[in-house]
C-alpha positions in Angstrom: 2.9 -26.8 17.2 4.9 -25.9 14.0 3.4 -26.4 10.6 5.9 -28.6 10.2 5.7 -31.0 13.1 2.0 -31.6 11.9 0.7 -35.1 10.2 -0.3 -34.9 6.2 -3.5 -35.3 7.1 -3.7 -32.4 9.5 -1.5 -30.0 7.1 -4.5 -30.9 4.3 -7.2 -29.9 6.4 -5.3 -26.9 7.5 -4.7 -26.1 3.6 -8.6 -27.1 2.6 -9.7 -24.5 5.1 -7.1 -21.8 4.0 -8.5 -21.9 0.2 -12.3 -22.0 1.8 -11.3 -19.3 3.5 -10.4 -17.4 0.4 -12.5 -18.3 -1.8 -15.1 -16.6 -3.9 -18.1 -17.6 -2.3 -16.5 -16.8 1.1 -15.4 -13.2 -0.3 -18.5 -12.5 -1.4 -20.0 -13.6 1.3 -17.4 -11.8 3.9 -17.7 -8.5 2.1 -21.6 -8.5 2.0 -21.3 -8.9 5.4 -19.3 -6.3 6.5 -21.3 -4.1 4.0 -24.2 -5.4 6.3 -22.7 -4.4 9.8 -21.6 -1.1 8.3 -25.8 -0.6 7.7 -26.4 -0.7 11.2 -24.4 1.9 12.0 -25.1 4.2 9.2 -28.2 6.0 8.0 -27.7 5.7 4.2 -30.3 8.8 4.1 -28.1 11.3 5.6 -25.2 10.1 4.0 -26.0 10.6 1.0 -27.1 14.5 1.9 -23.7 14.9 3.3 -22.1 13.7 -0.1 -24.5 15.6 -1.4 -23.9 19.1 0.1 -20.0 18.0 0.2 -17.5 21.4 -1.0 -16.4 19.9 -4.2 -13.8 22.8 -4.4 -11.6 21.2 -1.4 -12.2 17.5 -3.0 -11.2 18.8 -6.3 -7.8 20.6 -4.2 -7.9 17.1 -3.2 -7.4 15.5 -6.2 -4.5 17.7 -7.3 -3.0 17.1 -3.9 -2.8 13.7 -5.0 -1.3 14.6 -8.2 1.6 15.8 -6.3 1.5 12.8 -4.2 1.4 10.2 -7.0 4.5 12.9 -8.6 6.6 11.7 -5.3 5.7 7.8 -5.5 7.0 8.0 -8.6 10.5 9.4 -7.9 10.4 7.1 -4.6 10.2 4.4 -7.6 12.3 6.2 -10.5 15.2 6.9 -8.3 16.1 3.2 -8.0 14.7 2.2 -11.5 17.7 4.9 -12.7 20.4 3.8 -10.0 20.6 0.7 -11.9 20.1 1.9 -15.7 19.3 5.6 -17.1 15.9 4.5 -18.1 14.0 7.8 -19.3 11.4 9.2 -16.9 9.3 9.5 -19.6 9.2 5.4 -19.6 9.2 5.5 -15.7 6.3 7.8 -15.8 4.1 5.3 -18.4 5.0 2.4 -16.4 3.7 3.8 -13.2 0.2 5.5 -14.5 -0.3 1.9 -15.9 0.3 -0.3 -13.0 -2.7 2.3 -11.1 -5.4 0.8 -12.8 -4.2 -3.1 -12.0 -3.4 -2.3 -8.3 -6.7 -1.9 -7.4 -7.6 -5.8 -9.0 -5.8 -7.7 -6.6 -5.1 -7.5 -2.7 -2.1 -5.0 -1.6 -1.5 -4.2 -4.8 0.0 -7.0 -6.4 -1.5 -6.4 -10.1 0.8 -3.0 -10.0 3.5 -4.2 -9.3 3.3 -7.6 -11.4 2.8 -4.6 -14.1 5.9 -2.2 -13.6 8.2 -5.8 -12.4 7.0 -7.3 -16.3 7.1 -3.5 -17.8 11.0 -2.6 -16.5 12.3 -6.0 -17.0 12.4 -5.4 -20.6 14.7 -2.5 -19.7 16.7 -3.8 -16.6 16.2 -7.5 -16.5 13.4 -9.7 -14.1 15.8 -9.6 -10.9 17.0 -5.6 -11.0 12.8 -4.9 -11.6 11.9 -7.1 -9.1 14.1 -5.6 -6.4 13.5 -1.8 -7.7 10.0 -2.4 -6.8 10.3 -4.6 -3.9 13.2 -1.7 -2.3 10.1 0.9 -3.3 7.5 -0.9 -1.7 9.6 -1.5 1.3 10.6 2.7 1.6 6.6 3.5 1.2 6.2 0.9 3.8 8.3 3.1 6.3 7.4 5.9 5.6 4.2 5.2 6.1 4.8 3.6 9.5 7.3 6.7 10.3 4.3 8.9 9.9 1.9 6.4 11.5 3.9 6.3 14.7 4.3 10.1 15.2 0.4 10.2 14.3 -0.1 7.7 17.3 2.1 9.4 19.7 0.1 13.0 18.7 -3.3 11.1 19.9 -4.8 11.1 23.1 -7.7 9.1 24.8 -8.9 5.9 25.0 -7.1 4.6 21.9 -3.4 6.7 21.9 -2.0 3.5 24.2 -2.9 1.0 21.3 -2.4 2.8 18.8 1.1 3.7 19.9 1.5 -0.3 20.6 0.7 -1.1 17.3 2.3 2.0 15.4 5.3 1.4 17.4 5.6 -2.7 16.6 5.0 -2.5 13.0 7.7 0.6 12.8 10.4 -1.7 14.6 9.4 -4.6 11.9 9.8 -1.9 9.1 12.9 -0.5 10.8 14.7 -4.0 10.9 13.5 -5.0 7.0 15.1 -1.7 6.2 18.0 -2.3 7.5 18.6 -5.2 4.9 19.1 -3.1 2.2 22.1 -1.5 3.9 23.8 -4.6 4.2 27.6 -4.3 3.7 28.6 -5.4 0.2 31.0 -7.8 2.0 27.7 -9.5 4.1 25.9 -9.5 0.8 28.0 -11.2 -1.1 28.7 -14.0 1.6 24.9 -14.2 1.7 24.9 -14.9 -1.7 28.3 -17.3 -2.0 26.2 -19.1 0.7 23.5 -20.0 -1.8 25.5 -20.7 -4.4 26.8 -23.8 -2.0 23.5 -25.8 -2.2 23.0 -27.8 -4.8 19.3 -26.0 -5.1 17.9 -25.0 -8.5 15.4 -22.8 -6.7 18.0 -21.5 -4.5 20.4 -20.6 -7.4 17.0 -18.8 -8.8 17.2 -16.7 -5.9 20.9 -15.2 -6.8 20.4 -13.1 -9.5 18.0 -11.0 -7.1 19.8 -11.0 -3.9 22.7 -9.4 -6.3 20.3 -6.9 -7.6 19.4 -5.8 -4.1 23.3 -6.0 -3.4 23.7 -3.7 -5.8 20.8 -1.0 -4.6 22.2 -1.3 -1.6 25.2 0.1 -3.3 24.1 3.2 -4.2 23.1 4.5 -0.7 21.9 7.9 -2.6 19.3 6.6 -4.1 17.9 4.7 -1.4 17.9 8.0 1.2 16.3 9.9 -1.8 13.0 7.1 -1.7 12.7 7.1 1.5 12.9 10.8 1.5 10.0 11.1 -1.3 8.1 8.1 0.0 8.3 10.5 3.5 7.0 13.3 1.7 4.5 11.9 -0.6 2.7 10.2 2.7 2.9 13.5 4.3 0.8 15.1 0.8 -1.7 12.3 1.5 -2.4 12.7 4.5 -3.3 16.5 3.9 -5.2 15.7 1.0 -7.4 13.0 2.9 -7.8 16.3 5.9 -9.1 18.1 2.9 -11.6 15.5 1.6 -12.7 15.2 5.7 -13.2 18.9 5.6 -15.2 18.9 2.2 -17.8 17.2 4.5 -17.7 19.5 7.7 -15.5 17.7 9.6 -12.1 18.7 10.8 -9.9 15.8 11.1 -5.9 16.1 12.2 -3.5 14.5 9.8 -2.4 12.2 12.4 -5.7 10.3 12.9 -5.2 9.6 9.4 -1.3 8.6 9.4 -2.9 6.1 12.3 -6.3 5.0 10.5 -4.9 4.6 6.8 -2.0 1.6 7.7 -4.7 0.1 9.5 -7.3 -0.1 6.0 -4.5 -1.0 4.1 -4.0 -4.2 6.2 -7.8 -5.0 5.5 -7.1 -5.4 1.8 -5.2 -8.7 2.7 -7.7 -10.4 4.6 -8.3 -13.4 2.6 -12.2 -13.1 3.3 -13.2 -9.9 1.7 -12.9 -8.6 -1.4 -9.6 -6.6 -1.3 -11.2 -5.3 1.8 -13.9 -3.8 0.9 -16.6 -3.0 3.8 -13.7 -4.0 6.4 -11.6 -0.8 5.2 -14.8 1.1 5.1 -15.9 0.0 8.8 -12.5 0.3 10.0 -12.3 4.1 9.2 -16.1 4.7 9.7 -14.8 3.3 13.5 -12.0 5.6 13.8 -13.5 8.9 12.7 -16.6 8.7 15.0 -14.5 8.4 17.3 -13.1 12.1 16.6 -16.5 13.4 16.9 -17.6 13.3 13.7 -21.1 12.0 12.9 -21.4 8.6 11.2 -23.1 9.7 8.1 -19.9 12.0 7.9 -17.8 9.1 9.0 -19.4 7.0 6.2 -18.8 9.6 3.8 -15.2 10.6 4.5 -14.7 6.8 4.5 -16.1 7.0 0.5 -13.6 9.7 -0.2 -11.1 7.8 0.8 -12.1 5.1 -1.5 -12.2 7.3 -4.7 -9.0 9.3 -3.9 -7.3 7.9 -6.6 -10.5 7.6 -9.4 -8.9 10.2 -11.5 -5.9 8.4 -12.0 -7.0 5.1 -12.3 -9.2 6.4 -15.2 -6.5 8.0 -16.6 -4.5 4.6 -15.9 -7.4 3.0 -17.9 -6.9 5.2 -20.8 -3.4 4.4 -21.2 -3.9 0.8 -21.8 -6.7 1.6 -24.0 -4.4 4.1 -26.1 -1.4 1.3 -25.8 -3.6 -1.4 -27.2 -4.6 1.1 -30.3 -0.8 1.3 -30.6 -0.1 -2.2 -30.5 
């Protein structure tokens, strides 16, 4: 049955147990309990020797790894930010070590990019912001699922079929919402004539970013030059997160990463935890013992992963802290 073949009464009790379902108490209450089941499988003791003994010279190589990677997501962003106006990269480079600190506040990211959507509409309007980031997000996305898939199909035992199922699926989906910013200009703008038609105020609220993406979807340049960096910068991560694995004594292929890291991310939109924490952490605790690595190690690795991008959202911090001195 379709949501919208049910009665009022069963539509409120569906929405009453949606919001119950994500709200504080029940995060709370979700992520202690995740935190709880991840305590059963790891001795807390020897995990804290391994971060202890852990080669801070590869995490540190880490970190600057991630520079480089952080470098690419920003001309995966700047590229179309500058296909639609020649904003300075100095600007594009502000905006982006801002929205760091913000991402990590709500689930998938969504204080970021509220920050670099309200930050570059006072350059290039609400609409051609909205899409940049949305065409961004959407290049990442692929990337990430290009990488994933090739990880999956690079696996073997007991979990390569699944994870090939799953890599696979979610690649086709990304494939096909891809493909939407290469519409013809001709398709794009019947799209848009067709909302126009209605007599919709919302609809007609619509137009002004369905042009914007008609308009990225212009400059076909700029779109294969995101994709590109978003392919590149995903590669840099994954080699960075190796290095972190191997600060710990435990060698790790890229791939099980490229496989395990789409799989946290989805964690942080489960409405029951808090932005996923202890459900990311036990799903990649699960996937690396799996490689042989201990689960104190697992656990560990699992913590690096976590604080990958502490330098820069300190950094991010700073910046508002310097902007509000300013302002």
């Amino acid at each position: 049955m379709s949501p919208s073949e049910l009665n009022p009464d069963e539509k409120e009790k569906r929405m009453s147990a949606m919001k119950l379902l994500a709200s504080w108490p029940v995060r709370i209450a979700g992520t202690l309990f995740c935190l709880w089941l991840i305590s059963l499988q790891v001795d807390f003791g020897k995990a804290f020797e391994v971060f202890r003994e852990a080669n801070w010279n590869l995490i540190f190589i880490g970190w600057l790894v991630t520079a480089a990677v952080m470098g690419f997501a920003i001309l995966e962003w700047g590229v179309l930010i500058r296909s639609m106006k020649p904003v300075g990269w100095g600007q594009i480079l502000r905006t982006y070590t801002q929205m760091l600190g913000p991402a990590q506040l709500l689930p998938a990211g969504l204080g970021g990019e509220a920050v670099r959507i309200l930050q570059m509409s006072n350059q290039i309007g609400v609409a051609s912001a909205t899409a940049a980031a949305a065409v961004a997000r959407i290049s990442s996305s692929l990337a990430l699922a290009m990488w994933a898939f090739w990880g999956a199909i690079n696996l073997t035992g007991a979990l390569a079929p699944i994870a090939i199922a799953i890599c696979g699926t979610n690649l086709a989906i990304m494939v096909a919402v891809w493909s939407l910013a290469l519409w013809p200009t001709a398709a794009a703008n019947r799209f848009i004539a067709w909302l126009r038609s209605f007599d919709k105020p919302l609809l007609h609220k619509v137009i002004p970013f369905a042009e914007a993406l008609r308009d990225l979807g212009n400059n076909r340049a700029a779109l294969v030059l995101s994709l590109c960096s978003a392919t590149i910068g995903w590669f840099f991560n994954f080699y960075a997160l190796s290095l972190f694995a191997l600060s710990t004594g435990a060698a790790i292929a890229w791939n099980l990463f490229a496989v395990a890291v789409p799989l946290s991310l989805l964690s942080t939109i489960a409405p029951f935890v808090m932005n996923g924490l202890g459900l990311r952490e036990g799903i990649l605790i699960s996937v690396f013992s799996q490689t042989g690595a201990s689960s104190s190690q697992a656990a560990v690795i699992a913590l690096l992963v976590d604080i990958q991008l502490l330098p820069f959202i300190l950094i991010s911090a700073i910046s508002w802290v310097v902007l509000r001195k300013k302002t």
